[in-house]
Backbone as a chain_set.jsonl record, in Angstrom:
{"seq": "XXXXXXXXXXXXXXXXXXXXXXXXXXXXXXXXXXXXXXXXXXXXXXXXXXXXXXXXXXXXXXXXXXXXXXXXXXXXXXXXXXXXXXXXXXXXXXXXXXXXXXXXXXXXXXXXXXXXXXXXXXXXXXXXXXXXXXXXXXXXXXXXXXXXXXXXXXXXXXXXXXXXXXXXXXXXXXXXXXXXXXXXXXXXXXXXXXXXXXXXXXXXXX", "coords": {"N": [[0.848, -1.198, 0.0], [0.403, 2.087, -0.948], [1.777, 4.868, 0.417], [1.073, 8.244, 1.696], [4.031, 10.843, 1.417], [5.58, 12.625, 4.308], [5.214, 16.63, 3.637], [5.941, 19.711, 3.341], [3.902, 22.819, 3.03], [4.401, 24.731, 0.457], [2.965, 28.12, 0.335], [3.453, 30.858, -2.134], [2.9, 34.405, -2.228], [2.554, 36.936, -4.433], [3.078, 40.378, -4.324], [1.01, 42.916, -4.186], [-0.351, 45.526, -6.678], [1.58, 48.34, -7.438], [2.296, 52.172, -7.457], [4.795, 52.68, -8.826], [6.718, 52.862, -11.712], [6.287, 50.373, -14.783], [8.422, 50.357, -16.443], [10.759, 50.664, -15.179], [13.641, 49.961, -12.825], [12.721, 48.729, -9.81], [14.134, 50.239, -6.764], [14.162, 49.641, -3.942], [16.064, 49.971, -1.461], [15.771, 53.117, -1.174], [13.677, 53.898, -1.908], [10.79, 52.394, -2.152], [8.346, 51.366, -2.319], [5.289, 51.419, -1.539], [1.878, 49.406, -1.537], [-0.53, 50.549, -4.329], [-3.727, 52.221, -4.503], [-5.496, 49.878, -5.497], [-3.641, 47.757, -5.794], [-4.226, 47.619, -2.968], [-6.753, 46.553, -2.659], [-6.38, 43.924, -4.426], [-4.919, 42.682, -2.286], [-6.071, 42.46, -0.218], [-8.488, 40.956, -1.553], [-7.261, 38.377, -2.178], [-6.508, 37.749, 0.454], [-8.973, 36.615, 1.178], [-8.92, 33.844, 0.828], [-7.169, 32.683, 2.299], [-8.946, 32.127, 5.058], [-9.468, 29.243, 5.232], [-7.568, 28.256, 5.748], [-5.212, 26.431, 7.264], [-2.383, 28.048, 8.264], [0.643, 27.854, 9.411], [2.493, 29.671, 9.701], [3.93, 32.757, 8.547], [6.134, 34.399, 6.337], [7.99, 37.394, 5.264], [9.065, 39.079, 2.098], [11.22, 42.097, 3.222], [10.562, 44.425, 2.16], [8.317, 46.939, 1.5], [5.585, 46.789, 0.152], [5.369, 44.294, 0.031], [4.92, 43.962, 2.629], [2.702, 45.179, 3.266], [1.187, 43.36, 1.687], [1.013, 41.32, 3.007], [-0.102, 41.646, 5.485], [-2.361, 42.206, 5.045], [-2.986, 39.477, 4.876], [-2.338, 38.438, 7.735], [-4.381, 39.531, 8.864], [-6.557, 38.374, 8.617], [-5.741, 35.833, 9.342], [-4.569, 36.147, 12.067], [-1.672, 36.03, 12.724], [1.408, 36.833, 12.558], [3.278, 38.155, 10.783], [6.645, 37.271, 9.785], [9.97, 38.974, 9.157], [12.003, 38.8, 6.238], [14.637, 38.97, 5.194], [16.052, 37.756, 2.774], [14.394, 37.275, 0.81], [13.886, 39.413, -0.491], [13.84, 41.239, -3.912], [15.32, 40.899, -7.258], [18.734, 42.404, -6.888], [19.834, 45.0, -8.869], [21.973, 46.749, -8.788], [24.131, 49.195, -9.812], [22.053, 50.124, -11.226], [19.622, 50.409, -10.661], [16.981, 51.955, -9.683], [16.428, 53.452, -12.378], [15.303, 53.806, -15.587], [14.518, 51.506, -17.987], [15.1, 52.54, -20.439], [17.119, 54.89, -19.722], [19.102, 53.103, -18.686], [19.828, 51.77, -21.391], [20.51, 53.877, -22.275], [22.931, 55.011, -21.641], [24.374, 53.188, -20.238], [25.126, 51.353, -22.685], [26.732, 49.305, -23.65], [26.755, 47.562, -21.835], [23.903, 46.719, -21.002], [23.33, 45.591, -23.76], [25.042, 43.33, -23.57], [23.073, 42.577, -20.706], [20.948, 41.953, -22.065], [21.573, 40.099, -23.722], [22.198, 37.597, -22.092], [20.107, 37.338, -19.425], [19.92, 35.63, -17.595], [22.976, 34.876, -16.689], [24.065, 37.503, -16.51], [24.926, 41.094, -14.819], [24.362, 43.822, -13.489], [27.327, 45.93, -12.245], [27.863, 46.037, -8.676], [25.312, 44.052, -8.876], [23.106, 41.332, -8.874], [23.218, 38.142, -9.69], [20.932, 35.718, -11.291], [21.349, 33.437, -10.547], [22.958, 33.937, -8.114], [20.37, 35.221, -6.354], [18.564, 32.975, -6.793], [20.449, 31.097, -4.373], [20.351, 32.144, -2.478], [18.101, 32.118, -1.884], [17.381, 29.562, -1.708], [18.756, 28.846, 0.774], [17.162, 29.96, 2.35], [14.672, 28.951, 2.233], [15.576, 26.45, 2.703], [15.516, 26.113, 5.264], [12.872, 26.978, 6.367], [11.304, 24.746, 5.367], [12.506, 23.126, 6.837], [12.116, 23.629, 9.586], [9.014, 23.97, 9.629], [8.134, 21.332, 8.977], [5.616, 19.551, 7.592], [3.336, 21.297, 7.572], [1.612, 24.115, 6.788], [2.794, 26.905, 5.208], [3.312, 30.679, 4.397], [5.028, 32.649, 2.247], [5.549, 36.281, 1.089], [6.55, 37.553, -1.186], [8.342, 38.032, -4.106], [8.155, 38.88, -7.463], [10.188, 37.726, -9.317], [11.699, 35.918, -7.27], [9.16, 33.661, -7.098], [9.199, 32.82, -9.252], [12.011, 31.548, -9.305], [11.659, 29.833, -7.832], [9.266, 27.902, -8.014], [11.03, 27.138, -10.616], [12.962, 25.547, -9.992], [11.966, 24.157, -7.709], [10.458, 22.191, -10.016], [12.319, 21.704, -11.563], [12.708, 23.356, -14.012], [14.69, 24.262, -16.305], [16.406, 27.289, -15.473], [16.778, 29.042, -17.526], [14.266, 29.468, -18.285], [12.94, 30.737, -16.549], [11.549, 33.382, -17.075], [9.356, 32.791, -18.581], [7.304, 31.878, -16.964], [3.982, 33.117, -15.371], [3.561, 35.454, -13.063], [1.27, 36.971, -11.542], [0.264, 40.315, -10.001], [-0.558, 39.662, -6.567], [-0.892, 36.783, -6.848], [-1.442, 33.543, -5.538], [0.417, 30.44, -5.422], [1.267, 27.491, -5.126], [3.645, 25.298, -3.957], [4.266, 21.859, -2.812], [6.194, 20.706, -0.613], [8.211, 17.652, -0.77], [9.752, 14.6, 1.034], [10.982, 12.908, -0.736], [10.075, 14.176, -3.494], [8.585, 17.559, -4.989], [5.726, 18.559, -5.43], [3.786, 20.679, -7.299], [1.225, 22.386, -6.946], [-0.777, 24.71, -7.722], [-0.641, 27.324, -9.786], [-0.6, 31.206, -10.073], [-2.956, 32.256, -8.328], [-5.953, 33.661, -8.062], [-8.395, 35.796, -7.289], [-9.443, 38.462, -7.65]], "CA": [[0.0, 0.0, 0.0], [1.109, 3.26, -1.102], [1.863, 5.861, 1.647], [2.02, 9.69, 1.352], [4.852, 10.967, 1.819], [4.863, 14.134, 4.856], [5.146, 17.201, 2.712], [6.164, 20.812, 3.91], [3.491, 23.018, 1.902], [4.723, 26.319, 0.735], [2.205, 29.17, -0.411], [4.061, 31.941, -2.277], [2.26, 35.417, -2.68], [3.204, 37.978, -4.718], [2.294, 41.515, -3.683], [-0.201, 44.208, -5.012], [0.091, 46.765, -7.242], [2.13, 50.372, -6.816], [2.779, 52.637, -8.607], [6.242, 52.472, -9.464], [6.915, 52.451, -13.274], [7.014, 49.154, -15.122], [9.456, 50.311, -17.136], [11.751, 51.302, -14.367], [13.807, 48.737, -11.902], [12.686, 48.822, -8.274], [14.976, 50.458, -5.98], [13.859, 49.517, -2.321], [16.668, 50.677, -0.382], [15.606, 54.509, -1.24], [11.988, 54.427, -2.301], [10.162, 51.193, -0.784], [7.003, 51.838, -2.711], [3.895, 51.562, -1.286], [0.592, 49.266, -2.665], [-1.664, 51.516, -4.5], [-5.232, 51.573, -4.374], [-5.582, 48.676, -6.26], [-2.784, 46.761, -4.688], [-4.71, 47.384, -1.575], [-7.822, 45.772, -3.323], [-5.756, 43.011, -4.732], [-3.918, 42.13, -1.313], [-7.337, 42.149, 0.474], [-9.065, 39.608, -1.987], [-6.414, 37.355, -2.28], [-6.075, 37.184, 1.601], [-9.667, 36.004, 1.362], [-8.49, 32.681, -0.32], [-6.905, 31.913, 3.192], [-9.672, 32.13, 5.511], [-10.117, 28.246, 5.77], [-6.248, 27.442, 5.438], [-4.662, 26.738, 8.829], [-1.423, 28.698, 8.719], [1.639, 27.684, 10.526], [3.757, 30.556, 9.896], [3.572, 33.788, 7.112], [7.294, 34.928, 5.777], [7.555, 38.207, 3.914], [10.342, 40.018, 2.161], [10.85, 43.306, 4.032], [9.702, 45.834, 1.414], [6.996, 47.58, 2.678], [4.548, 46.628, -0.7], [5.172, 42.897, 0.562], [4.778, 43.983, 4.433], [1.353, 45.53, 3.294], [0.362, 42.391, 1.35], [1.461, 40.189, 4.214], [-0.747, 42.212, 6.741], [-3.702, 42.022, 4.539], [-3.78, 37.864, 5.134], [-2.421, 38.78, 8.528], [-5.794, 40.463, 9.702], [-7.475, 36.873, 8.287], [-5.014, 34.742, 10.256], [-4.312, 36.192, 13.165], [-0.078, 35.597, 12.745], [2.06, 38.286, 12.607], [4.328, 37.806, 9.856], [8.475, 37.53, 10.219], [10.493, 39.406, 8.255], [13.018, 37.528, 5.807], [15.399, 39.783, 3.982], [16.042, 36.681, 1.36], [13.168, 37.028, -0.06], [13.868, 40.644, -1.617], [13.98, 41.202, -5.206], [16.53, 40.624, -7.137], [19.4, 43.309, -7.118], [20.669, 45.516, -9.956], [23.547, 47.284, -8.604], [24.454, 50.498, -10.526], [21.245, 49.763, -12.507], [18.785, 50.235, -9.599], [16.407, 53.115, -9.827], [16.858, 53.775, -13.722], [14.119, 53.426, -16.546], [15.272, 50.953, -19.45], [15.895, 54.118, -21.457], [18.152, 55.039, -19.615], [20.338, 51.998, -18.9], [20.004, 51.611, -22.834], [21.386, 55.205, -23.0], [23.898, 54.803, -20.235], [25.207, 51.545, -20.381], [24.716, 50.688, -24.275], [27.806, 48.148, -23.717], [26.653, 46.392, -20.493], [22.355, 46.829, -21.732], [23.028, 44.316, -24.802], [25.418, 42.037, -22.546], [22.213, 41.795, -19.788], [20.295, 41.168, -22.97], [21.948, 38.201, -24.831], [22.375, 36.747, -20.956], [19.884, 38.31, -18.503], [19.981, 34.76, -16.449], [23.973, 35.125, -15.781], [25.174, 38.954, -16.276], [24.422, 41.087, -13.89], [25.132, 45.258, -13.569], [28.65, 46.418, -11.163], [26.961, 45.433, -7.356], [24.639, 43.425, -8.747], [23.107, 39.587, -8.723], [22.765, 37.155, -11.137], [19.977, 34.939, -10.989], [21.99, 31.978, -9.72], [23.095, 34.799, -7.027], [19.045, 35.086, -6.123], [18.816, 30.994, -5.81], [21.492, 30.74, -3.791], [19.674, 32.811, -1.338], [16.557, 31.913, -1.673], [17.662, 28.132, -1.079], [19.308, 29.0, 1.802], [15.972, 30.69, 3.498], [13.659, 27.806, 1.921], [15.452, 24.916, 3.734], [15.484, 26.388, 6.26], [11.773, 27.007, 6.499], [11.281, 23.39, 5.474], [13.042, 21.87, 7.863], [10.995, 24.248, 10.692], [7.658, 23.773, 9.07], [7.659, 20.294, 8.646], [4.15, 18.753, 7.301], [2.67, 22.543, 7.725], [1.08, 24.634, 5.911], [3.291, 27.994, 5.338], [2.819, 31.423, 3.137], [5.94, 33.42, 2.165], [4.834, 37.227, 0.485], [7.934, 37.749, -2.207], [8.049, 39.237, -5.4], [7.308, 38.368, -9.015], [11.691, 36.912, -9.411], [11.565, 34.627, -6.519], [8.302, 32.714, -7.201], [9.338, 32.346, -10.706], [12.983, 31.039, -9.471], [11.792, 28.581, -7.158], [8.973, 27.181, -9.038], [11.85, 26.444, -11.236], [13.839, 24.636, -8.884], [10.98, 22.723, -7.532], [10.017, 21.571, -10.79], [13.457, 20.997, -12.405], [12.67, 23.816, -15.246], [15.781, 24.895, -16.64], [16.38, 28.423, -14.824], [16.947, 29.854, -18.171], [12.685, 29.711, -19.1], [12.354, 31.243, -15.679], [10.777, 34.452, -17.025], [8.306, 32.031, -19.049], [6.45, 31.455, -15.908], [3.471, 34.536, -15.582], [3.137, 35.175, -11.877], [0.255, 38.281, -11.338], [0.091, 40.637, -8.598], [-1.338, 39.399, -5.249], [-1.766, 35.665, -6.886], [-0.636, 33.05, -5.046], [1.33, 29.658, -6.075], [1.298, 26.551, -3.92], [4.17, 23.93, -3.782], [4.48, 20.711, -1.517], [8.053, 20.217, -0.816], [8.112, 16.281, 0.082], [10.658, 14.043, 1.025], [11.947, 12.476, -2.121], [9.682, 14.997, -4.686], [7.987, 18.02, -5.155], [4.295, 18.858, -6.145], [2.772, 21.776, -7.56], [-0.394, 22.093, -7.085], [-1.384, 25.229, -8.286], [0.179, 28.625, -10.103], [-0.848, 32.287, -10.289], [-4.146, 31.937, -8.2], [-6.536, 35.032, -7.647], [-9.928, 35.881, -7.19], [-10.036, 39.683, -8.169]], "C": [[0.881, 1.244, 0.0], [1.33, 4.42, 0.189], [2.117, 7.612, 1.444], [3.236, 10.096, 2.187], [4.479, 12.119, 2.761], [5.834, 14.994, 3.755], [5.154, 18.231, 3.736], [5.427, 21.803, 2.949], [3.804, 24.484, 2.189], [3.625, 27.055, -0.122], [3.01, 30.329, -0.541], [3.065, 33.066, -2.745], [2.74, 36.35, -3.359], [2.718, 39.168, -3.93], [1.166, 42.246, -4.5], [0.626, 45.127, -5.542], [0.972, 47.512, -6.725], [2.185, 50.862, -8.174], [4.024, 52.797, -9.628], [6.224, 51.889, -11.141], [7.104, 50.931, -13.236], [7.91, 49.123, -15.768], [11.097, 50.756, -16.232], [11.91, 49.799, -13.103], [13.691, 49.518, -10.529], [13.826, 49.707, -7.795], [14.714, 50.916, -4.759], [14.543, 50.235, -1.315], [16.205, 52.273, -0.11], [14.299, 54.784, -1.173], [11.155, 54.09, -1.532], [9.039, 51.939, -1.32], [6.274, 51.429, -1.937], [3.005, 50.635, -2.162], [-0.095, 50.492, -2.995], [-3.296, 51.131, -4.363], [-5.695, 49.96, -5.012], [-5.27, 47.884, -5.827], [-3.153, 46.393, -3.187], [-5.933, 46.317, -1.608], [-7.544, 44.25, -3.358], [-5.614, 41.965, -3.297], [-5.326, 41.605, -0.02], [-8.1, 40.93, -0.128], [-8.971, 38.31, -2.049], [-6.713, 36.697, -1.006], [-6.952, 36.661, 2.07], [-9.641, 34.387, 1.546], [-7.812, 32.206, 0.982], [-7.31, 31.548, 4.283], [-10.089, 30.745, 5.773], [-8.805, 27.069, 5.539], [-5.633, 27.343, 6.806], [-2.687, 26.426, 8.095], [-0.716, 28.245, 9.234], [2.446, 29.203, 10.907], [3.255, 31.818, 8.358], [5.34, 34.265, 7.445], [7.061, 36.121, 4.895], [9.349, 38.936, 4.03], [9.993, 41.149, 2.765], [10.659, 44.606, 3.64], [8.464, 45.785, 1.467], [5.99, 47.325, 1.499], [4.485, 44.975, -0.377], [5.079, 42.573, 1.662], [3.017, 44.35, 3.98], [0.454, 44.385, 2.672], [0.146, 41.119, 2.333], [0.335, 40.577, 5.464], [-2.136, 41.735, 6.591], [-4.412, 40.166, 4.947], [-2.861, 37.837, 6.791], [-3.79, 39.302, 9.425], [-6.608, 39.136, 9.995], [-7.156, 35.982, 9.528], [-4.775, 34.755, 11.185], [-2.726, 35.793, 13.52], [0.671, 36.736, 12.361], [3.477, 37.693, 11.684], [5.782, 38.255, 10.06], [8.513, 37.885, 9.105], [12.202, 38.811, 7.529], [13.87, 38.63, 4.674], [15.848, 39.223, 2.705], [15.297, 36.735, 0.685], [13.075, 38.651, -1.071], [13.448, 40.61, -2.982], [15.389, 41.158, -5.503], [17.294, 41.96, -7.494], [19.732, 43.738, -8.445], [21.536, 46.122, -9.701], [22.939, 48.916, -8.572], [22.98, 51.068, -10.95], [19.813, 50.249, -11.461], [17.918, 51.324, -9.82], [16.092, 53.696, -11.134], [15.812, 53.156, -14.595], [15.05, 52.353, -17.294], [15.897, 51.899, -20.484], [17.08, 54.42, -21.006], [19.585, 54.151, -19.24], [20.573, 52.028, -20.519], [20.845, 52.743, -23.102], [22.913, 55.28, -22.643], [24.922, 54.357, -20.408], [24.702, 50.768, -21.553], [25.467, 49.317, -24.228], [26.903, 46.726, -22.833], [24.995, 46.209, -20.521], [22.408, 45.602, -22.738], [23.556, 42.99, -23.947], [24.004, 41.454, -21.415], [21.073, 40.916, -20.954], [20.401, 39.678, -23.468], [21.938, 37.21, -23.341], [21.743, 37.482, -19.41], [19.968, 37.285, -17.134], [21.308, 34.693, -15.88], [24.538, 36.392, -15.441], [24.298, 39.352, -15.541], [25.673, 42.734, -13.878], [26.393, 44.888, -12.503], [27.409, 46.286, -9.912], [25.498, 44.707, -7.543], [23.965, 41.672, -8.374], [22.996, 39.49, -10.147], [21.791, 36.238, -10.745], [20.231, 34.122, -10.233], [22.423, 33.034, -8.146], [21.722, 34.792, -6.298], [18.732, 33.205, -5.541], [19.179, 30.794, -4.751], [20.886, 31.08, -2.338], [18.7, 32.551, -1.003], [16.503, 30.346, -1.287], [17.707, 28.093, 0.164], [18.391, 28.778, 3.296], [15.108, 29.473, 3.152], [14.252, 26.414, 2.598], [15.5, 24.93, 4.978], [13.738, 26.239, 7.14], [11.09, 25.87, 6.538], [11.004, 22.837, 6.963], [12.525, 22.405, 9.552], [9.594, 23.694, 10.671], [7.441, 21.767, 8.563], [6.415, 19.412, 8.546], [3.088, 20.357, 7.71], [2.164, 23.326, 6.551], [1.917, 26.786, 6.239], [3.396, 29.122, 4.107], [4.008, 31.913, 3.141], [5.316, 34.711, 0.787], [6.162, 37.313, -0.06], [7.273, 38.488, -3.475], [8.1, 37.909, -6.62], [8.898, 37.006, -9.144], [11.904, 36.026, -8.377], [10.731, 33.678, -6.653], [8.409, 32.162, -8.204], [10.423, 31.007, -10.201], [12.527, 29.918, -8.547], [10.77, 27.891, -7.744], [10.067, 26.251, -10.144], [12.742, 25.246, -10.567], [13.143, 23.896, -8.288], [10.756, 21.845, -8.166], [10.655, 21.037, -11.665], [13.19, 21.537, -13.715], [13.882, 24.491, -15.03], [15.452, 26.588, -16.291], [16.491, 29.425, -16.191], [15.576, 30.513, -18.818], [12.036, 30.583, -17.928], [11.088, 32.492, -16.024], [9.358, 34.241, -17.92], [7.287, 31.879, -18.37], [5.717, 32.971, -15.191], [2.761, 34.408, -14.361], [2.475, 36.679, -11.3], [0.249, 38.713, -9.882], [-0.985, 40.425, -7.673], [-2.195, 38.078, -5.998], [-0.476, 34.828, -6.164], [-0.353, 31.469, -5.819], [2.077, 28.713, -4.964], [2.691, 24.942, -4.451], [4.671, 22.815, -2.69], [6.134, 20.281, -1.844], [7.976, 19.027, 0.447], [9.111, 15.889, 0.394], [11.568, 13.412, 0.017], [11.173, 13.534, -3.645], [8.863, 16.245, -4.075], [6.486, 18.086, -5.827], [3.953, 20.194, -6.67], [2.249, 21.666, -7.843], [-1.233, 23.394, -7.203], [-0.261, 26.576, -8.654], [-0.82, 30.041, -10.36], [-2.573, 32.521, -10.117], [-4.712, 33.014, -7.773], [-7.472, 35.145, -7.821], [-10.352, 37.267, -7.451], [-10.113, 40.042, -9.266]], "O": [[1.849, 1.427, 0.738], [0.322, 4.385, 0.896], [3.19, 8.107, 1.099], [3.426, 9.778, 3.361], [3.442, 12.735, 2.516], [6.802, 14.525, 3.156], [4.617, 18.032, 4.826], [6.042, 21.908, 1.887], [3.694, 25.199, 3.185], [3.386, 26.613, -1.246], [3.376, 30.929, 0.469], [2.339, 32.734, -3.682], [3.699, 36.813, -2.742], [2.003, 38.99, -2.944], [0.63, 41.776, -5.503], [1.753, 45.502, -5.222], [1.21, 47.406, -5.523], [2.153, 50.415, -9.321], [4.081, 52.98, -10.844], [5.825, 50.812, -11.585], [7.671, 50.266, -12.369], [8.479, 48.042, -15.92], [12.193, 51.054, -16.707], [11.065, 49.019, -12.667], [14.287, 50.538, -10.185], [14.617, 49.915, -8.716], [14.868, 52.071, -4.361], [13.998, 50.948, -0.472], [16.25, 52.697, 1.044], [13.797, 55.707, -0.531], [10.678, 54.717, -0.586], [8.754, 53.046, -0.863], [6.966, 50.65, -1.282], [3.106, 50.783, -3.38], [-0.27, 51.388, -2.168], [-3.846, 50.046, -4.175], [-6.39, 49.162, -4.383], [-6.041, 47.054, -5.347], [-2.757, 45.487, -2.453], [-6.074, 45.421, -0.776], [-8.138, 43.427, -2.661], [-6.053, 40.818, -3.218], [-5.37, 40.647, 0.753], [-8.364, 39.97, 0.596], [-9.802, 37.402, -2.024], [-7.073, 35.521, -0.957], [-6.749, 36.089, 3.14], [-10.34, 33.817, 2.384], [-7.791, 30.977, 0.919], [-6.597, 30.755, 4.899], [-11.066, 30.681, 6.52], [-8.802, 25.858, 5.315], [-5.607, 28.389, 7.453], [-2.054, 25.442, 7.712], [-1.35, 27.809, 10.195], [2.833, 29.656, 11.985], [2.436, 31.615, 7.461], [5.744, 34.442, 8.594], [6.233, 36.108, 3.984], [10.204, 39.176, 4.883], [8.81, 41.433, 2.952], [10.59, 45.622, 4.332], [7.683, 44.834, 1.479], [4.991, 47.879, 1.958], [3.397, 44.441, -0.594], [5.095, 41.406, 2.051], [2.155, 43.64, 4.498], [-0.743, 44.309, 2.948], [-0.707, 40.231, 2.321], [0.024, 39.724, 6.295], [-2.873, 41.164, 7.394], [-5.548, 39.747, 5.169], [-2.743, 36.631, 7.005], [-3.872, 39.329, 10.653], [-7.142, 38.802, 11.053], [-7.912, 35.547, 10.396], [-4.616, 33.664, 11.731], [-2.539, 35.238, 14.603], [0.096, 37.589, 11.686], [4.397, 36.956, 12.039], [6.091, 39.387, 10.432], [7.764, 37.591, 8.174], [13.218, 38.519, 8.16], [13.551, 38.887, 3.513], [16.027, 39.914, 1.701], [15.475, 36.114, -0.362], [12.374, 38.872, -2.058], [12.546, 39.801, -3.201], [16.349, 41.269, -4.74], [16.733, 42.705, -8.298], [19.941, 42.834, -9.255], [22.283, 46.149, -10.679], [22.079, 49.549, -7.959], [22.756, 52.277, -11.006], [18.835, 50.372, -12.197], [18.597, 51.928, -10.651], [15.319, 54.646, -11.004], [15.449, 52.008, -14.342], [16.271, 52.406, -17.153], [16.955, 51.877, -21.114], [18.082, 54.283, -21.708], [20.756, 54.465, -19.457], [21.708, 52.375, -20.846], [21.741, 52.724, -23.945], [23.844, 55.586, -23.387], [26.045, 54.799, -20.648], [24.009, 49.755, -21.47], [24.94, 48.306, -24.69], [26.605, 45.561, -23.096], [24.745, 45.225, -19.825], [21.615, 44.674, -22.583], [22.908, 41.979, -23.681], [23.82, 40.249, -21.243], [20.567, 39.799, -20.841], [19.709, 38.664, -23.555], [21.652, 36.026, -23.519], [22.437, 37.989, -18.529], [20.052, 37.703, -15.979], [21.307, 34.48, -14.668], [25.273, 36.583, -14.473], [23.237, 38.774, -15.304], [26.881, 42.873, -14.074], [26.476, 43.771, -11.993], [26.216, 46.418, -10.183], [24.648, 44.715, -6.652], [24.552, 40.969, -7.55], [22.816, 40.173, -11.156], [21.903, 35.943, -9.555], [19.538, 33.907, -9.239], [22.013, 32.57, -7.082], [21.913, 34.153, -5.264], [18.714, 32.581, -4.48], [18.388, 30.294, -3.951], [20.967, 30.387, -1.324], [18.299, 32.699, 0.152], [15.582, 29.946, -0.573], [16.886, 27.439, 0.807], [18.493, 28.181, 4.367], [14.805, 28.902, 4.2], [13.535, 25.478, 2.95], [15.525, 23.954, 5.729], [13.492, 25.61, 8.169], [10.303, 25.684, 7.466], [10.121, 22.435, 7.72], [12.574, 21.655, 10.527], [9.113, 23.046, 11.6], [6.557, 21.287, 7.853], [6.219, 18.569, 9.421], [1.981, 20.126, 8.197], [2.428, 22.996, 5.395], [1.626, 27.589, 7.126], [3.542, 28.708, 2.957], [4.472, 31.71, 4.263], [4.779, 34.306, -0.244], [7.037, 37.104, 0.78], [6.263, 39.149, -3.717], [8.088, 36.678, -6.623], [8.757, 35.785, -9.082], [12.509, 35.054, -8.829], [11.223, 32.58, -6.393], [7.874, 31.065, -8.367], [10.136, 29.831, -10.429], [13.261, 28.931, -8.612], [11.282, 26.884, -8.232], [9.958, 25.055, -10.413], [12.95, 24.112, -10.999], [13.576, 22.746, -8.202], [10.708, 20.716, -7.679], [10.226, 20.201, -12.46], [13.285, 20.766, -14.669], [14.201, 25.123, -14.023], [14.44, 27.127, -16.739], [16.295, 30.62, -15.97], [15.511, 31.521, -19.52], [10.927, 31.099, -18.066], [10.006, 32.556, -15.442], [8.475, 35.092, -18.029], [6.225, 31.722, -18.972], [6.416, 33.813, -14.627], [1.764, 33.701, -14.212], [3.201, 37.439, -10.66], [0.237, 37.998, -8.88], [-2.123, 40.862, -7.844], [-3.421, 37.969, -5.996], [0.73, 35.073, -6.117], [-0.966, 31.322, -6.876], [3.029, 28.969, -4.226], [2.472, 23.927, -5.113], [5.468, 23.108, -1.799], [6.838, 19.828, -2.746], [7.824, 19.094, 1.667], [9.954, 16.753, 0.15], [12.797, 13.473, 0.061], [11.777, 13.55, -4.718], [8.458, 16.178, -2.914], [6.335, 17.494, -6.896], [3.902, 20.876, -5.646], [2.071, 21.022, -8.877], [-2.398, 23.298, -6.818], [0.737, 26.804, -7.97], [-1.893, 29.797, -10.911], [-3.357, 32.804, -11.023], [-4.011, 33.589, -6.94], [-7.817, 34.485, -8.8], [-11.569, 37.445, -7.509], [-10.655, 41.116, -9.527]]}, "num_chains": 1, "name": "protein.A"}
């Protein structure tokens, strides 16, 4: 007779809206956007969706648009979410704050290089994807090996849920940006003893 295996289940959230250009890269350390109305909408509907999930634990990166989405299924749950600096976004360096225009204008040299290879190059103080992994491994076995047979949410951004999906599922890290993960949906994988499951991607109700 077959047996399940126990299973550590992770729920990843993205966040809600802001306003912050899409054509422009994040830059948390200075700005630390804010959800916007919307994102507030978003982060509220979603956090409906956990209302009959029993919780062990909620993880969030510590930018304040993934502290406000974290709060929102916070109010539901009654858990006061830790803060996990691994779970950031991923760095650009030099590159940080800057539209595409202007890296393109900028840095014409080092703009085509992130192009032909945006999964290994990587601006002056920046990461590289495999840099992002590395980190995000780190904090995920960790969580694991806490949470064992639990049910746990981590609030991250759009580049972490992509990269570990990948790594759960054994998709080559290079299709990562193949994988279309919407604000304030969430994205459930069972991390078992000898395999992974995913059992659902980019889930949302608004």
């Amino acid at each position: 007779m077959r047996t399940k295996e126990k299973s550590t289940n992770i729920i990843y959230l993205r966040h809600g809206e802001t306003d912050y250009p899409s054509n422009r890269i994040y830059c948390d350390d200075i700005e630390d956007p804010e959800l916007n109305a919307k994102g507030l909408i978003q982060a509220e509907s979603t956090a409906t969706l956990f209302k009959s999930l029993e919780l062990s634990a909620i993880y969030s990166s510590p930018a304040k648009r993934t502290r406000m989405t974290a709060s929102a299924v916070s109010d539901i749950c009654g858990l006061s979410p830790k803060m996990l600096p691994e779970w950031v976004e991923r760095r650009f360096g030099v590159w940080e704050g800057l539209y595409f225009k202007e890296i393109e204008d900028n840095f014409p040299s080092e703009y085509q290089k992130w192009k032909a290879d945006m999964l290994r190059y990587t601006p002056d103080k920046g990461e590289t994807i495999e840099d992002v992994k590395n980190r995000l491994d780190a904090s995920l076995n960790r969580i694991i090996s806490t949470h064992s047979g639990e049910n746990v949410l981590i609030v991250t951004h759009v580049g972490p849920i992509r990269i570990c999906v990948c790594e759960a599922m054994n998709i080559p890290l290079e299709n990562y940006r193949q994988i279309r993960i919407d604000h304030a949906s969430k994205t459930q994988i069972d991390y078992g003893e000898t395999k992974n499951n995913l059992i659902y991607t980019n889930q949302y109700i608004y």
